[in-house]
N, CA and C of each residue as an Amber inpcrd file, in Angstrom:
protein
   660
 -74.0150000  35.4100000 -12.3580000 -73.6780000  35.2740000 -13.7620000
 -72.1850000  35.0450000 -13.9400000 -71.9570000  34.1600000 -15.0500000
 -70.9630000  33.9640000 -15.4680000 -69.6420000  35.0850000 -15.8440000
 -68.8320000  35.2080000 -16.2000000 -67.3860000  36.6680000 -16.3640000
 -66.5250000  35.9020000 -17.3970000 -66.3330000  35.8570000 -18.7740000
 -65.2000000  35.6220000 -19.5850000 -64.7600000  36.7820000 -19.9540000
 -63.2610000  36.4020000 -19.6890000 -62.2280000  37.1580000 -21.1510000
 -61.9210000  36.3030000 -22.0430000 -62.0730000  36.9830000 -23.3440000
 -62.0210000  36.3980000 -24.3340000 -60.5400000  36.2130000 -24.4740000
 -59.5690000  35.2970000 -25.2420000 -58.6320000  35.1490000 -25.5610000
 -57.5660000  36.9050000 -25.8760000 -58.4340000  37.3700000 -26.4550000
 -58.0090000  38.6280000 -26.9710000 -58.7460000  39.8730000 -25.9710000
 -59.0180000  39.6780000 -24.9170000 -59.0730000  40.2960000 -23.9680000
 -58.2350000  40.8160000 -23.4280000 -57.5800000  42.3310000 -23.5320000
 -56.7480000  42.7370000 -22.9930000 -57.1170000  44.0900000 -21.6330000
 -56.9490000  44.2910000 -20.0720000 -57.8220000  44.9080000 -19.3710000
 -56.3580000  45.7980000 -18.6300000 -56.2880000  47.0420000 -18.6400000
 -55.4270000  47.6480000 -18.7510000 -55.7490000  49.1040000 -17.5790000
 -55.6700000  48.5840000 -15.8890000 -56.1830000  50.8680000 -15.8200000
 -54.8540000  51.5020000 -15.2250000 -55.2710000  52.8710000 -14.6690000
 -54.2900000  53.4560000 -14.8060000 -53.5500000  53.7890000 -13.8550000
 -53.7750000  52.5210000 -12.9250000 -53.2950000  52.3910000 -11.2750000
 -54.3690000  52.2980000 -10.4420000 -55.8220000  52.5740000 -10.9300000
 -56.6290000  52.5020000  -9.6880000 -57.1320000  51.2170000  -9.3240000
 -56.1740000  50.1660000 -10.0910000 -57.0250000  48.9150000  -9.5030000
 -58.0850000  48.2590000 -10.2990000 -58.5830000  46.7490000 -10.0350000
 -59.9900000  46.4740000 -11.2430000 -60.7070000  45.4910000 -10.1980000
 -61.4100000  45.3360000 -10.2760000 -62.1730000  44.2750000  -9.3860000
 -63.2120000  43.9840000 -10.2610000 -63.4850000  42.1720000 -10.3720000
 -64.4710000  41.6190000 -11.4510000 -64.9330000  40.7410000 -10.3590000
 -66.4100000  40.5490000 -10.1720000 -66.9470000  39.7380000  -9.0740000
 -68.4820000  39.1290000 -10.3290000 -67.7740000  37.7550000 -10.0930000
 -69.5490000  37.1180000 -11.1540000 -70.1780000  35.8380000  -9.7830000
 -71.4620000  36.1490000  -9.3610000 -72.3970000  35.2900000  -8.9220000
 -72.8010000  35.9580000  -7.5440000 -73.1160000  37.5220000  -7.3370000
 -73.1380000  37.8660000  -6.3840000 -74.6780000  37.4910000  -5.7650000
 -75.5150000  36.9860000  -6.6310000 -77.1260000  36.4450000  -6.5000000
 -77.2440000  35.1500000  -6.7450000 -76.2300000  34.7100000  -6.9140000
 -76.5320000  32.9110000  -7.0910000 -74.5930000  32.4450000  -7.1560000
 -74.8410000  31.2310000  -8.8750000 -73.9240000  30.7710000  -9.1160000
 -72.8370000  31.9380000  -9.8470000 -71.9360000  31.4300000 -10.0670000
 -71.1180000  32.5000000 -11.2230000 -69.6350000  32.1330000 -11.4070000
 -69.1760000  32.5480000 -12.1460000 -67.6470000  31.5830000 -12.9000000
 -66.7320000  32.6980000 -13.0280000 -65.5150000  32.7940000 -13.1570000
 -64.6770000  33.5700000 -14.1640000 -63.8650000  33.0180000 -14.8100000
 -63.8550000  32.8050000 -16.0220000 -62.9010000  32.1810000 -17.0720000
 -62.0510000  33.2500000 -18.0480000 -60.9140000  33.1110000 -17.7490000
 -59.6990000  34.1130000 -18.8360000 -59.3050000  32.7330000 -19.3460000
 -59.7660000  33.3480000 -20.6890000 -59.0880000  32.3460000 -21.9990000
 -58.1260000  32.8680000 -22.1210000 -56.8710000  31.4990000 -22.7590000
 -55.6450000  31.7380000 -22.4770000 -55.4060000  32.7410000 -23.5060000
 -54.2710000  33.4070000 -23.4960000 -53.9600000  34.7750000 -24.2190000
 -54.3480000  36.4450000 -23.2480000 -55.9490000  36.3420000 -22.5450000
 -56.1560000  37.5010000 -22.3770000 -55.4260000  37.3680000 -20.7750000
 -55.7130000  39.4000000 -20.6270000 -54.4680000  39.7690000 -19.4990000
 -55.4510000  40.5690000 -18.7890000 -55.0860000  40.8200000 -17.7050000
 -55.4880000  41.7460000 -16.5540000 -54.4840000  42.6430000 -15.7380000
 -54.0660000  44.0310000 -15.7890000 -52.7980000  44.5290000 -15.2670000
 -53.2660000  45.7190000 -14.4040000 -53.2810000  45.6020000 -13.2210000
 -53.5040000  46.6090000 -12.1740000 -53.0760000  48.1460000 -12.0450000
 -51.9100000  47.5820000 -12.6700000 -50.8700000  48.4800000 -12.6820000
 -50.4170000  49.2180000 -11.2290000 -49.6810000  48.4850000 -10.6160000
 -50.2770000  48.9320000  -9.2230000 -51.3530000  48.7940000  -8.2040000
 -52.1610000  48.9360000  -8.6770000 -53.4630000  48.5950000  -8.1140000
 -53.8860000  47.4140000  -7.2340000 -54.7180000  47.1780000  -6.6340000
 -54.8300000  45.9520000  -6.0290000 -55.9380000  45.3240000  -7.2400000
 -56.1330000  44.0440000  -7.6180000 -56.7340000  43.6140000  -8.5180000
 -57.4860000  42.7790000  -7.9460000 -58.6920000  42.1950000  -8.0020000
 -59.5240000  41.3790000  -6.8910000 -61.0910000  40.6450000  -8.0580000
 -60.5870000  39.4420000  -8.1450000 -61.3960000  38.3670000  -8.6740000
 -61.8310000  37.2330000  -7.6680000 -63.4780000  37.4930000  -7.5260000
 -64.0570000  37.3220000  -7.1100000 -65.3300000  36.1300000  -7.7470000
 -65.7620000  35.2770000  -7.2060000 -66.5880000  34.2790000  -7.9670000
 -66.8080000  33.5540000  -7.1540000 -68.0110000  33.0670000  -6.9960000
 -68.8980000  31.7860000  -6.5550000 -68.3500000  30.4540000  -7.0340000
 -68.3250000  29.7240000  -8.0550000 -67.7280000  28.8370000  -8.4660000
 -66.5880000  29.0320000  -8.8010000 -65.7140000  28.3040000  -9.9220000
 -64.4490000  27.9570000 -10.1840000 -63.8800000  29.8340000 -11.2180000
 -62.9930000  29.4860000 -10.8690000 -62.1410000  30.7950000 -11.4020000
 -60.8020000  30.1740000 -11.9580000 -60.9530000  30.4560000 -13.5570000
 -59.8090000  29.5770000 -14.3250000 -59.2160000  31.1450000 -14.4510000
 -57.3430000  31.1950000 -14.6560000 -56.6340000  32.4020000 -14.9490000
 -55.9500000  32.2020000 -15.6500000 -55.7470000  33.5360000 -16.6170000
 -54.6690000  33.5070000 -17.8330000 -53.7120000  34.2160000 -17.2440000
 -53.3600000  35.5190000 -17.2550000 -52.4800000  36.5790000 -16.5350000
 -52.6390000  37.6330000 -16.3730000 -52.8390000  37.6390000 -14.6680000
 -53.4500000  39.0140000 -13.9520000 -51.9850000  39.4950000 -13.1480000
 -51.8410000  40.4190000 -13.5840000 -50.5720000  41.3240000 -12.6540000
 -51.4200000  42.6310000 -12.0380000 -50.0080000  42.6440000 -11.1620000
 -50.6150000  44.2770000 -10.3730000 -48.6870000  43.9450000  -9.4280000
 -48.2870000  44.6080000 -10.2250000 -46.3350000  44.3150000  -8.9260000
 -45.4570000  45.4950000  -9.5280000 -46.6490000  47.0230000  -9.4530000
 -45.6200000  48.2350000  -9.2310000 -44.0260000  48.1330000  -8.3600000
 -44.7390000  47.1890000  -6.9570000 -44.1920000  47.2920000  -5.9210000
 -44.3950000  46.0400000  -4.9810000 -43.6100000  45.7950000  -3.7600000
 -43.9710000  44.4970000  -3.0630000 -44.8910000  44.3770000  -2.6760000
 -45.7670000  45.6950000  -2.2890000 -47.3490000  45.6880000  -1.6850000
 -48.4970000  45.6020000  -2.5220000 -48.0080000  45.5260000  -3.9220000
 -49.1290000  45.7920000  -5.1200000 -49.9240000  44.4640000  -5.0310000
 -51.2740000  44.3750000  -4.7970000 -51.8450000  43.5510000  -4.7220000
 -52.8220000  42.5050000  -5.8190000 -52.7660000  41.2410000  -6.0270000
 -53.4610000  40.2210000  -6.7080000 -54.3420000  39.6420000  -5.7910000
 -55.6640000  39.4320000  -5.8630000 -56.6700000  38.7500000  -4.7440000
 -57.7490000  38.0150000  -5.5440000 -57.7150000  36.9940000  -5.2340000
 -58.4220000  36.0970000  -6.1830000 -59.3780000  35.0670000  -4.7630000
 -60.4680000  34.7910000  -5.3990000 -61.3550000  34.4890000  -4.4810000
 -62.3130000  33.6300000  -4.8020000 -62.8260000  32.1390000  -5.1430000
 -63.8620000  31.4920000  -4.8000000 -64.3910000  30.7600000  -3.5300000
 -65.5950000  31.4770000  -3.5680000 -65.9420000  30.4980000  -2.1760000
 -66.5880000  28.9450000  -2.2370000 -66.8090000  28.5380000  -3.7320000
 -67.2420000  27.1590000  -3.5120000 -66.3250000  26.2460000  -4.7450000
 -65.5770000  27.0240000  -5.3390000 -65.0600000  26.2670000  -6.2590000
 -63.4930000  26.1750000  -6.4960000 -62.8030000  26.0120000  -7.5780000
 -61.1750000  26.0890000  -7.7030000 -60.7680000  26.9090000  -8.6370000
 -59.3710000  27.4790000  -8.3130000 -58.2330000  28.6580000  -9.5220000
 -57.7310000  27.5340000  -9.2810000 -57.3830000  27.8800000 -10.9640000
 -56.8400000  27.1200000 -12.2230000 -56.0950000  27.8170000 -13.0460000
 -55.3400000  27.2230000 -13.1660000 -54.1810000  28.3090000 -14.1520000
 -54.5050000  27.9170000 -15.6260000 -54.7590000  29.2880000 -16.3840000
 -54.5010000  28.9030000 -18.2570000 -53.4320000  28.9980000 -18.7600000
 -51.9770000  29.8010000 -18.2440000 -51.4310000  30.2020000 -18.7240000
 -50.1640000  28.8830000 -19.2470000 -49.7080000  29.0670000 -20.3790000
 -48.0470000  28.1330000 -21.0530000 -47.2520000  27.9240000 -19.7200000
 -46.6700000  26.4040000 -20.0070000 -45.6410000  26.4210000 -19.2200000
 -44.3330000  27.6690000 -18.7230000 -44.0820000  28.1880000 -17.8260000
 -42.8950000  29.2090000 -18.2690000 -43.6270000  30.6410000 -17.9300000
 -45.0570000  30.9450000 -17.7550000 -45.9910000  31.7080000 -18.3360000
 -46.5630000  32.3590000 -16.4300000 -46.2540000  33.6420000 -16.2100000
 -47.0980000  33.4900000 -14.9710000 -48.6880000  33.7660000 -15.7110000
 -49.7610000  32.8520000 -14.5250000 -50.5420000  33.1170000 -14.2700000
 -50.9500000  34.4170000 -13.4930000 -50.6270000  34.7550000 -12.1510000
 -50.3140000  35.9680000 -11.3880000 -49.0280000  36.3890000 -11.4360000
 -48.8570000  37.6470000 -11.6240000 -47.4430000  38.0290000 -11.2580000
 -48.2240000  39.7180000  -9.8960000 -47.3110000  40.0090000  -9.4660000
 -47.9570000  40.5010000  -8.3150000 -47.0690000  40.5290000  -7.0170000
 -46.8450000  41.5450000  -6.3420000 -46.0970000  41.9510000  -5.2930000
 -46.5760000  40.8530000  -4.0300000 -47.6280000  41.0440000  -3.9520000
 -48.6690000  40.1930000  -2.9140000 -49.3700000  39.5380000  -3.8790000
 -49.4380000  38.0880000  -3.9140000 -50.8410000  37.0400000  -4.0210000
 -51.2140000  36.3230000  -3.1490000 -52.9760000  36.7500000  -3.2160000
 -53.6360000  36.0410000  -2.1990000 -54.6820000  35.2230000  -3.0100000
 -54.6150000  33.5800000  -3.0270000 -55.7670000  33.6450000  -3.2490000
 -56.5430000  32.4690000  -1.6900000 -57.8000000  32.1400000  -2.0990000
 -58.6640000  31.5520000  -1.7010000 -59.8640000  30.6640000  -2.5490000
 -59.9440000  29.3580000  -1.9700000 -60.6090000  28.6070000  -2.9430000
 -61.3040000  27.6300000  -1.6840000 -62.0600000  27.0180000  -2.4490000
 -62.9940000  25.8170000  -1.6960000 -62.2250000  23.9220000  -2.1650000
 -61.9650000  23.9580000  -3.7820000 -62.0060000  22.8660000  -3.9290000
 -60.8000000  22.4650000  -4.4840000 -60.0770000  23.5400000  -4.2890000
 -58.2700000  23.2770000  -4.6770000 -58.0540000  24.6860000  -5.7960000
 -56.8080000  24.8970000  -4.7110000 -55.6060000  25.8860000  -6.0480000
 -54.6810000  25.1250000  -6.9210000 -54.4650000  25.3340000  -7.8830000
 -53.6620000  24.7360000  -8.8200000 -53.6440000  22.6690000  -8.7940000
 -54.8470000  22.2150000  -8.2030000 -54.5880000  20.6670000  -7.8910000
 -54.0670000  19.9290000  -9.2310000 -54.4930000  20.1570000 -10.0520000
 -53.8140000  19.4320000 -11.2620000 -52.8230000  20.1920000 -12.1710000
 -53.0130000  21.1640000 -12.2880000 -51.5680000  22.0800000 -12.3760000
 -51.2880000  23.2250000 -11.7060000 -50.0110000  23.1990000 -11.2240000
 -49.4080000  24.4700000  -9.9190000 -49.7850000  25.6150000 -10.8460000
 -50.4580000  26.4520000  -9.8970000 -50.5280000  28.2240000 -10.3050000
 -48.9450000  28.6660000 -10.4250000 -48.8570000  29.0530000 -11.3600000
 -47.6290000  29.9180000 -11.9190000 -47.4590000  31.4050000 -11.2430000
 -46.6780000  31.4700000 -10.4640000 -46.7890000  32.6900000  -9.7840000
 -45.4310000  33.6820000  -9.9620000 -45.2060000  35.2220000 -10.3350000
 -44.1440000  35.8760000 -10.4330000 -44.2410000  36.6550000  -9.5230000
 -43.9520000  36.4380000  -8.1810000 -44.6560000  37.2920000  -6.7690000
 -43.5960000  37.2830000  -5.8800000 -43.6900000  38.5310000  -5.1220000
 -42.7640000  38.4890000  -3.9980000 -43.0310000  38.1220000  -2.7060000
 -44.5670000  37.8750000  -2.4510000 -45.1270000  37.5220000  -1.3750000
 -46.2540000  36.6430000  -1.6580000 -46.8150000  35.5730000  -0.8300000
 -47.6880000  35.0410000  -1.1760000 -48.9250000  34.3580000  -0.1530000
 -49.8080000  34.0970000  -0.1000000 -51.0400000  34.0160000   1.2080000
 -52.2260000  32.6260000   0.5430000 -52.7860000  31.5400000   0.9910000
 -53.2070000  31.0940000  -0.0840000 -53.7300000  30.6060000   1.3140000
 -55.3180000  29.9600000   0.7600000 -56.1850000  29.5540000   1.7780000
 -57.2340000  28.3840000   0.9920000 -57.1220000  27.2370000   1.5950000
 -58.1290000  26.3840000   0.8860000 -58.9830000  25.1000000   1.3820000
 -60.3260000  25.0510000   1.5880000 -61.1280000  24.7010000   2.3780000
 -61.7180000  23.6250000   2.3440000 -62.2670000  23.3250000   1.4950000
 -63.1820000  21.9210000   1.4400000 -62.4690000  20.6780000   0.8140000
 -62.2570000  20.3070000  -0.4190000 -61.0860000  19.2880000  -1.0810000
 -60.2600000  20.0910000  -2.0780000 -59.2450000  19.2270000  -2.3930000
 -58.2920000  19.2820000  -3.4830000 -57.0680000  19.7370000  -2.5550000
 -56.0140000  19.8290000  -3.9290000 -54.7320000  20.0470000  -3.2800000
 -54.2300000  21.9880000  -3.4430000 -52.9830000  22.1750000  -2.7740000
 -52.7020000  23.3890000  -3.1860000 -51.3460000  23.4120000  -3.7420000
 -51.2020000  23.6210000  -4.9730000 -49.9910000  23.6130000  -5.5130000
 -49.3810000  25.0610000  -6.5250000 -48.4350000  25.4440000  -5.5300000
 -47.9290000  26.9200000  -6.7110000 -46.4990000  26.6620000  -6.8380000
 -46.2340000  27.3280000  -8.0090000 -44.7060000  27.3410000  -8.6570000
 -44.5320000  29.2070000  -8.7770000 -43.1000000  29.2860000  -8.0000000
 -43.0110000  31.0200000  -8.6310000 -41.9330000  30.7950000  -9.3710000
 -41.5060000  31.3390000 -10.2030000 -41.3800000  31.4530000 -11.5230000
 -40.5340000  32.4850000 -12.0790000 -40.4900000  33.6560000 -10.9920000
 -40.0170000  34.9830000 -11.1840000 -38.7580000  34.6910000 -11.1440000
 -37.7220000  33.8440000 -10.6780000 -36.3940000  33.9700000 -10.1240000
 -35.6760000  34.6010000  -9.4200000 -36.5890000  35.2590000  -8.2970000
 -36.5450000  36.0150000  -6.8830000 -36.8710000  35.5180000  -6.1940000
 -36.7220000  36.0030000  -4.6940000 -36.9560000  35.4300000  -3.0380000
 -38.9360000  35.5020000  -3.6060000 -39.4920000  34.5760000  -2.6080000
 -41.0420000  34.7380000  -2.4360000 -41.0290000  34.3160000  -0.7820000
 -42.1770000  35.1340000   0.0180000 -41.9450000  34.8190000   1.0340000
 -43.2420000  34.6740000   1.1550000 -43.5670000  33.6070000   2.3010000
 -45.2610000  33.1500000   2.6960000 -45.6320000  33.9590000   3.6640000
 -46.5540000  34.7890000   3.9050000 -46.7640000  36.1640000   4.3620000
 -48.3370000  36.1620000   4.9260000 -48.7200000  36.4500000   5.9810000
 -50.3750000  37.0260000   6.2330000 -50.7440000  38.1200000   5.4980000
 -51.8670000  38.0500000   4.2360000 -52.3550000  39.5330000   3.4890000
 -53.9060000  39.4160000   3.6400000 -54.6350000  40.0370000   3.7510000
 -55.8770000  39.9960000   3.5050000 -56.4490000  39.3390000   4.0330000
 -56.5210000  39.0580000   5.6590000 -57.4040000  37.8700000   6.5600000
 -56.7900000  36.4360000   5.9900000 -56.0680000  36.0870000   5.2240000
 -55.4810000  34.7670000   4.9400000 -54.2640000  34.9010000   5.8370000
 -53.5570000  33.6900000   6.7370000 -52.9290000  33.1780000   7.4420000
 -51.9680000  32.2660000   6.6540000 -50.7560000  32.6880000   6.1620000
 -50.3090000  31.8720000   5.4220000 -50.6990000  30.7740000   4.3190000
 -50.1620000  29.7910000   4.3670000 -50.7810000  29.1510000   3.4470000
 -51.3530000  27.8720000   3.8450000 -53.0310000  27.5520000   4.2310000
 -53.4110000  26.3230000   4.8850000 -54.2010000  25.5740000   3.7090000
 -54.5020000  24.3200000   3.7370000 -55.2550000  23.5450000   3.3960000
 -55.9050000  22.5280000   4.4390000 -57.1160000  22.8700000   3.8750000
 -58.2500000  21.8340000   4.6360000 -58.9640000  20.6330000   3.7510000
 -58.7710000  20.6610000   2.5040000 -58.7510000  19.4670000   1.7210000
 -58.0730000  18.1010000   2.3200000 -59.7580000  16.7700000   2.2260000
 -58.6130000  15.7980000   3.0440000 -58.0960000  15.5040000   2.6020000
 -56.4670000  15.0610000   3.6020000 -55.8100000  13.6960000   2.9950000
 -55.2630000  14.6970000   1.3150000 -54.8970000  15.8680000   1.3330000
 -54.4210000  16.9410000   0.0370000 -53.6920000  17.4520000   0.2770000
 -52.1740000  17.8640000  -0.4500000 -51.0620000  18.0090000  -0.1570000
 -50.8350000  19.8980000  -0.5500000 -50.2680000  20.3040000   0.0140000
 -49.7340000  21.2900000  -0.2430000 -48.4300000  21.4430000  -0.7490000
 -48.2690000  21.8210000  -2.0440000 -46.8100000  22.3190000  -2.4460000
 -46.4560000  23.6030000  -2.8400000 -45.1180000  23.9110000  -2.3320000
 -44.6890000  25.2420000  -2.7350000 -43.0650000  25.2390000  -3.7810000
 -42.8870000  25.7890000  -4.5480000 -41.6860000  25.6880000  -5.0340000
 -41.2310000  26.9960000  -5.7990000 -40.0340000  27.2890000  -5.7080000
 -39.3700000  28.0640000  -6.2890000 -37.9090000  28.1360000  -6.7040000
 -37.7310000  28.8120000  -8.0640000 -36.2900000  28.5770000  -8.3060000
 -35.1470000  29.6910000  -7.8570000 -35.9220000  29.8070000  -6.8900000
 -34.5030000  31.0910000  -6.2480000 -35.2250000  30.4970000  -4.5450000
 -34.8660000  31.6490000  -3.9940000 -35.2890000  31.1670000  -2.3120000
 -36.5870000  31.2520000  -1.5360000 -36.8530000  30.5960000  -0.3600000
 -38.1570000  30.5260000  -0.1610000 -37.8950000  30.9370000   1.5560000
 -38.6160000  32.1310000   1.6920000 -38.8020000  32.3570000   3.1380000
 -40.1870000  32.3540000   3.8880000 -40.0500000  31.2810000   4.9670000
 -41.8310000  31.0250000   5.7620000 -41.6060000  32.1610000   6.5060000
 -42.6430000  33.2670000   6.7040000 -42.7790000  34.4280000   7.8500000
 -44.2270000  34.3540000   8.2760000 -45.1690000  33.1410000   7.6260000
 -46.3770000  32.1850000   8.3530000 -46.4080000  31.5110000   7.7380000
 -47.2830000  30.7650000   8.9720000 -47.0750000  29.2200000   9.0260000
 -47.8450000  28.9540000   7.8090000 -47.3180000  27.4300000   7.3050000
 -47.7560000  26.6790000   6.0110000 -48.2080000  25.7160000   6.8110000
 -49.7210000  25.5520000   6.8740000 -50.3180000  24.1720000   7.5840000
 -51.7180000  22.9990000   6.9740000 -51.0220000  22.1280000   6.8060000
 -51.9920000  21.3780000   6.2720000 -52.8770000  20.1700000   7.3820000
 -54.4960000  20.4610000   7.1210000 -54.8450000  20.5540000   8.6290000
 -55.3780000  19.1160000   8.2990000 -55.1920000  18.5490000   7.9750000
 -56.6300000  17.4700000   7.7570000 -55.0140000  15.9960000   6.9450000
 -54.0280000  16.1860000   7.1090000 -52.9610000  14.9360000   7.2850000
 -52.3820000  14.6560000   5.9680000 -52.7450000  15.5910000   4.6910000
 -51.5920000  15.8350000   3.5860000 -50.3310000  16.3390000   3.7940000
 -49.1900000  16.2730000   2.5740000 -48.1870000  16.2000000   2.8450000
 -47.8360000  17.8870000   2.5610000 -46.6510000  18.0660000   3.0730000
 -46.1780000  19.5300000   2.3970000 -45.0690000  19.4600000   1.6640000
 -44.8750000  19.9780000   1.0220000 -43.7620000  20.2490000  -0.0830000
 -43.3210000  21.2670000  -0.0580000 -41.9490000  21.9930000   0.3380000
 -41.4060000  23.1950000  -0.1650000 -40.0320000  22.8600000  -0.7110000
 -40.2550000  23.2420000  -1.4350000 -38.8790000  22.7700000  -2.2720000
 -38.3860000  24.3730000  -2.9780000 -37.1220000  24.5560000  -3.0580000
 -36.3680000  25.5820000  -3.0460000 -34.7180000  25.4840000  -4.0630000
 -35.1090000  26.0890000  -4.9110000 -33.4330000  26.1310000  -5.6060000
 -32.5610000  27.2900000  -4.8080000 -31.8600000  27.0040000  -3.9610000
 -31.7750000  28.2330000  -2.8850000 -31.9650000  27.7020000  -1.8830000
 -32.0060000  28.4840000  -0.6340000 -32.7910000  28.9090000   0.3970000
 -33.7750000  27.9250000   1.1260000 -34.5180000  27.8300000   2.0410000
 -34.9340000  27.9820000   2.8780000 -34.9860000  28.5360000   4.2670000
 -35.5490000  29.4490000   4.6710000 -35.6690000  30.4870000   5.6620000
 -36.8850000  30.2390000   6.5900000 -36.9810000  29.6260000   7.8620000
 -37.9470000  29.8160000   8.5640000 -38.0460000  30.8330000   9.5990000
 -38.6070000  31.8350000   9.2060000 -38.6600000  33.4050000  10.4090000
 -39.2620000  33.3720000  11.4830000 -38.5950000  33.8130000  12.4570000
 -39.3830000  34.0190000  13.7550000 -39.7990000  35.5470000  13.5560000
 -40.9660000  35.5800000  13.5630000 -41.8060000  37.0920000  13.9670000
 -41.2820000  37.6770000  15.3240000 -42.0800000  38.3940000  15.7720000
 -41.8840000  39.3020000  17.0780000 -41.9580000  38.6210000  17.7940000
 -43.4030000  37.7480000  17.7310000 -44.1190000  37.1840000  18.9090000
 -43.3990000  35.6160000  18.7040000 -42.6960000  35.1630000  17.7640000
 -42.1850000  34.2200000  17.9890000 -42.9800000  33.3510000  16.6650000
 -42.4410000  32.2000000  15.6330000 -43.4870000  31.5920000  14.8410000
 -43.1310000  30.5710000  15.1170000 -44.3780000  29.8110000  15.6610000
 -43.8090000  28.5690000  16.5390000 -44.6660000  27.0180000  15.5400000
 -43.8740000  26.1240000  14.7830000 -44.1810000  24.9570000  13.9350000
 -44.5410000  25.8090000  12.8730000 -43.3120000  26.1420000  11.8770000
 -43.5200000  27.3550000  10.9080000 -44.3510000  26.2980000   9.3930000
 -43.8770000  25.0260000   9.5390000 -44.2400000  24.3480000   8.5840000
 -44.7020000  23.1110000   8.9360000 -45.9170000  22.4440000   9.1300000
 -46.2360000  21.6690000   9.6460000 -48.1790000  20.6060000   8.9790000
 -47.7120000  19.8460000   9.6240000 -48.8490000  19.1700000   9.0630000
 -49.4960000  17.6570000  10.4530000 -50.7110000  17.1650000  10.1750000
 -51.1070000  16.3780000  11.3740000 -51.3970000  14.8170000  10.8620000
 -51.8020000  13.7160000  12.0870000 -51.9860000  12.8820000  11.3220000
 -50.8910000  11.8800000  10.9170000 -50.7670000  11.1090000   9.5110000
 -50.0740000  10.7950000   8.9280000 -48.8000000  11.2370000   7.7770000
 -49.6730000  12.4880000   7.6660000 -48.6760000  13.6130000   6.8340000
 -47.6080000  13.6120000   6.7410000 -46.5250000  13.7300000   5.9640000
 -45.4290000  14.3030000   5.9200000 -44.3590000  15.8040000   5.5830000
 -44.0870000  16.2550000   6.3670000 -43.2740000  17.8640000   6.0560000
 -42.1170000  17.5670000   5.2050000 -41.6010000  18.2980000   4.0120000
 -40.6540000  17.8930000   3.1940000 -40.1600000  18.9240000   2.4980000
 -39.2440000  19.5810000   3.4630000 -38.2500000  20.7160000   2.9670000
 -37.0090000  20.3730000   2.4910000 -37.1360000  20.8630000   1.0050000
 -35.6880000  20.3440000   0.0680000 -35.2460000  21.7930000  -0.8820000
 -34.4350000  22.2770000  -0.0920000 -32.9050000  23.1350000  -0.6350000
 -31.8570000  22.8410000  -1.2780000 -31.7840000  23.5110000  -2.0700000
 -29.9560000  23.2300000  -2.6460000 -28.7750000  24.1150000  -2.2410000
 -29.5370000  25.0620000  -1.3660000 -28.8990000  25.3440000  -0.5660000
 -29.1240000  25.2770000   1.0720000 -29.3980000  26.4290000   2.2720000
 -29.6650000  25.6620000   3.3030000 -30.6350000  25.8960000   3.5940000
 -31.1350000  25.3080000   4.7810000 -32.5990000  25.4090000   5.3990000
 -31.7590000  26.0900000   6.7420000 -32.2730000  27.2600000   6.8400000
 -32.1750000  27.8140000   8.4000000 -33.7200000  28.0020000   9.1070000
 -33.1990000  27.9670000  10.5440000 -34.0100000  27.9740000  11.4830000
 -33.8920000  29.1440000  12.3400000 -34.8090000  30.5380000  12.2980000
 -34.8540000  30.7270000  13.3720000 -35.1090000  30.8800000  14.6700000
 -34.2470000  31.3570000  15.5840000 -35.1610000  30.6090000  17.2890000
 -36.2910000  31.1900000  17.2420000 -37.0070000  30.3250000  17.7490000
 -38.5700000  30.1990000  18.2390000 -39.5800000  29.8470000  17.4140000
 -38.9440000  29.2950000  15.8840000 -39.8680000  28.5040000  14.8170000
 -40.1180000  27.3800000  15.6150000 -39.4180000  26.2270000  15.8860000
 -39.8150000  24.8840000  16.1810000 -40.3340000  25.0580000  18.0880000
């Protein structure tokens, strides 16, 4: 079954978290009409759906670990929210989709960390928004940020700095985009993060700073 918030939907607890899951026996949707909110408060927050999952604004960013988890397995998140407007705001966002994140408009993100996974077509495109560092991070069985959509580009952007600490890989020969007012930071982990940003094919990688792009040893 289907899951709306109504415009005037406001969902509010008291740190323990909310989890909304529609189509656990078949199909199922979640649609937040623009206006209504979802706030963890802390909490880890976890939207869940079979088909497409459109978002207005779900927070949960007590803290850097406070978690946003958003999840379709056959369809696409979609942002409702105004230009300017996060969609997620959230210590950690993870989401996961089948047929594209943000492909026709970037998910609006106010996050300090971020994990994004996407499988069958479309593109993946997020904007953070917050005017802080966001760093691309492993949370929740997601591996940085991949796309398997063919021939579908991945973009990342932010207006402060952008640090890779996993890999951003687009598997199937779209382009990548990270673009950065600031910063760029490619981290070597423990074990070493080796082609921190990368893509196959015909693809192109396209890291643009206004300030610098560092490398550290054992990314490339």
């Amino acid at each position: 079954r289907n899951i709306t918030f109504e415009s005037t939907s406001h969902v509010t607890t008291a740190g323990g978290g909310f989890t909304a899951t529609a189509g656990i026996l078949g199909a199922g949707s979640i649609t937040m009409n623009a206006g209504s909110t979802i706030d963890g408060v802390g909490g880890t927050v976890q939207l869940t759906a079979v088909n497409d999952i459109k978002l207005s604004s779900v927070a949960s960013h007590a803290s850097s670990t406070s978690q946003v988890a958003v999840t379709t397995t056959h369809g696409s998140i979609t942002g409702q929210s105004t230009v300017g407007a996060a969609d997620i705001n959230a210590g950690i966002a993870v989401l996961r989709a089948a047929t594209g994140i943000g492909s026709s408009a970037a998910i609006q993100l106010a996050a300090d960390n971020v994990a994004a996974e996407n499988t069958v077509s479309g593109a993946i495109r997020l904007m953070n928004i917050s005017g802080a560092p966001i760093t691309v991070v492993s949370s929740n069985g997601v591996n940085g940020i991949s796309n398997r959509g063919p021939i579908s580009d991945i973009t990342l952007e932010n207006n402060y700095s952008i640090s890779v600490a996993a890999p951003i890989f687009n598997q199937t020969g779209g382009n990548v985009f990270v673009n950065a007012t600031g910063d760029i930071h490619l981290i070597s982990t423990g074990a070493g993060l080796t082609t921190a940003v990368r893509t196959v094919g015909a693809g192109t990688v396209n890291l643009t700073a206004t300030g610098a792009v560092n490398f550290d040893p054992s990314v490339l």
